[in-house]
C-alpha positions in Angstrom: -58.7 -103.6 -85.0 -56.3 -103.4 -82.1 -55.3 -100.1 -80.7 -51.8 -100.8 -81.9 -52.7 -101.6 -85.5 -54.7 -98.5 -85.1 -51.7 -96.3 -83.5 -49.2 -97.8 -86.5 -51.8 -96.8 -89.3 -52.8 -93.3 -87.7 -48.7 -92.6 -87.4 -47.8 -94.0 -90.9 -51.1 -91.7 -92.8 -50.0 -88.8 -90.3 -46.3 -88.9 -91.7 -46.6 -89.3 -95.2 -45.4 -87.2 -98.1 -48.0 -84.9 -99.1 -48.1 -86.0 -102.5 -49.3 -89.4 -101.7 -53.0 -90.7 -101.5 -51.9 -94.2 -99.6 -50.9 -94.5 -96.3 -48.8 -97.9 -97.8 -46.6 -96.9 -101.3 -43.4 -97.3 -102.3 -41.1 -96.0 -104.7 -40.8 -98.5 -107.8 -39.8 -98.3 -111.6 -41.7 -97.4 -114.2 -41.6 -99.8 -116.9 -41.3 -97.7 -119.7 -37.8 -95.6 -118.6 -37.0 -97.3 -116.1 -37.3 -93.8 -113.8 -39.0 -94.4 -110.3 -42.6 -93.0 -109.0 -44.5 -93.2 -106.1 -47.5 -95.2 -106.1 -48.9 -97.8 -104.1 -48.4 -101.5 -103.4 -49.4 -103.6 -106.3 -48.6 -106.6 -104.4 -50.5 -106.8 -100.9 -49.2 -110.4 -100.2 -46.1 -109.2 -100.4 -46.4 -106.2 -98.0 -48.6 -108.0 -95.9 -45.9 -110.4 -95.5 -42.9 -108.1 -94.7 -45.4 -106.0 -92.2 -46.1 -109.1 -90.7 -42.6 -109.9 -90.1 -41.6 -106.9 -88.5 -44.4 -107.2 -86.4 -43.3 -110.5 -85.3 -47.0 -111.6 -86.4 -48.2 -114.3 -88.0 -48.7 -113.8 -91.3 -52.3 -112.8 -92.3 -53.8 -111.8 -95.6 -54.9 -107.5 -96.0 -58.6 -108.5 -96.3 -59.0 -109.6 -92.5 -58.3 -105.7 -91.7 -61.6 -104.5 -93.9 -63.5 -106.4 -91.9 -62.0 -105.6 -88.5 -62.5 -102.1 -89.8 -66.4 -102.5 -90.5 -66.9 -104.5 -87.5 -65.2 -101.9 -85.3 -67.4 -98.9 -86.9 -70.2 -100.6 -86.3 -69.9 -101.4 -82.6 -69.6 -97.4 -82.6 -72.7 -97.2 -84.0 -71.4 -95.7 -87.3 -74.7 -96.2 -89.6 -74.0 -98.7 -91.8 -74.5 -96.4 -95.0 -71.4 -94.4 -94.0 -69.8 -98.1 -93.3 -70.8 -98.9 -96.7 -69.2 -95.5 -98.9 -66.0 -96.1 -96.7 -65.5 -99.3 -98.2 -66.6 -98.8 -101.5 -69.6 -101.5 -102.0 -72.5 -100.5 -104.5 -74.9 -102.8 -102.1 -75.6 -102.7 -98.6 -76.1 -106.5 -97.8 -72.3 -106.8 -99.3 -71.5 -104.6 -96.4 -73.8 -106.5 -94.0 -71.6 -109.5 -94.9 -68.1 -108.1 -93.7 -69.8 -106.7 -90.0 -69.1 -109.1 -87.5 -70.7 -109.2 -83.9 -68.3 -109.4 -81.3 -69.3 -110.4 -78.1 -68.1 -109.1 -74.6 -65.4 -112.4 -74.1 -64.1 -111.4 -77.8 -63.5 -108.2 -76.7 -61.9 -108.8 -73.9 -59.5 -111.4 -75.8 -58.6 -108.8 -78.1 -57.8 -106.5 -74.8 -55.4 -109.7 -73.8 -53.7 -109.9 -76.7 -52.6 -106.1 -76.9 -51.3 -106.8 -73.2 -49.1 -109.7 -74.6 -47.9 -108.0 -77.7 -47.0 -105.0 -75.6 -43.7 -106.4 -74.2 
């Protein structure tokens, strides 16, 4: 994950209503009056698409950013048991699966990319 995409998600979780468990929701009607509530995005294509947008990114699909995440905990040395919890998998080698190694050239692409998307 960059530092940016880290940055936007810390700010956005940091700034939300108290009432609300997700750090991406909206307000939308209920189906039954009609009245609106708070809850989450039901449609992550969708809000994937306008993020990306805003961005100026190209689009990408939400799932990439799990395993950015895992990847990224692991290279701090998080255990992978914690790794696991945090995303919610019943078996450890389905974790295993979304940890990537990066190597040092990766790294330092990503560090490129941030430079570029700064300005």
């Amino acid at each position: 994950m960059t530092n940016k995409v880290y940055e936007i998600l810390t700010r956005r979780l940091q700034t939300k209503e108290n009432d609300i468990d997700y750090v991406f929701w909206h307000y939308y009607p209920k189906k039954i009056n009609g009245n609106a509530i708070k809850g989450p995005y039901k449609n992550r294509s969708k809000i994937m698409k306008t993020l990306c947008k805003k961005a100026n990114a190209p689009y990408f699909r939400f799932h990439p950013i799990r395993h950015a995440g895992a990847t990224s905990l692991d290279h701090q040395n998080v255990p992978i048991s914690s790794i696991q919890k945090l995303l919610g998998h019943e078996n450890r080698s389905t974790t295993e699966i979304y940890i990537h190694s990066s190597d040092s050239k990766t790294i330092e692409a990503i560090k490129e990319f941030e430079k570029i998307n700064e300005n």
